[in-house]
C-alpha positions as CSV (number, residue, x, y, z in Angstrom):
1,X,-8.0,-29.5,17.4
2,X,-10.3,-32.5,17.6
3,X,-12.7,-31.0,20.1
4,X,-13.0,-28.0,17.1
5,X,-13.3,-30.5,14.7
6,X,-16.2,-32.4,16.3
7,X,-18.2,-29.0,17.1
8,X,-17.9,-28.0,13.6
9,X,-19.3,-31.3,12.4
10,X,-22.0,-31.6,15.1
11,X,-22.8,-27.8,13.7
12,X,-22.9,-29.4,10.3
13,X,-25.6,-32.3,11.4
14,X,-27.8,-30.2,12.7
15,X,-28.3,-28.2,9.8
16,X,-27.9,-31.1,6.9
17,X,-27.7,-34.7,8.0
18,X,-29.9,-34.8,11.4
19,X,-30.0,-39.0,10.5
20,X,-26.2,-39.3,11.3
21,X,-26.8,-36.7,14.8
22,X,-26.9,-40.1,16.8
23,X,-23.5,-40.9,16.1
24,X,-21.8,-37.9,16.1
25,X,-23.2,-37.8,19.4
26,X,-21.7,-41.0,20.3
27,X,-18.6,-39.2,19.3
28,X,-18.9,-36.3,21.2
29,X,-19.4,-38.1,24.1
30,X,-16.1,-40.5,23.5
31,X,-14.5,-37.2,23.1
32,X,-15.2,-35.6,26.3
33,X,-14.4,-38.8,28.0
34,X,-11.1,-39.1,26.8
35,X,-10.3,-35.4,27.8
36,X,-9.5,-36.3,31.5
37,X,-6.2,-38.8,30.2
């Protein structure tokens, strides 16, 4: 559910917000890391 979540909004800040892309990065990143617990 979260990994869905954070594709849909990295699809969203690509096509509107590319100033916030740096943190949802950031989040993506968190997110994959935390996958392994």
């Amino acid at each position: 559910m979260f990994q869905s979540l954070v594709g849909s909004l990295l699809w969203l800040v690509r096509c509107a917000r590319p100033d916030i892309a740096f943190a949802v990065h950031r989040v993506t990143r968190h997110a994959h890391a935390s996958t392994g617990d």
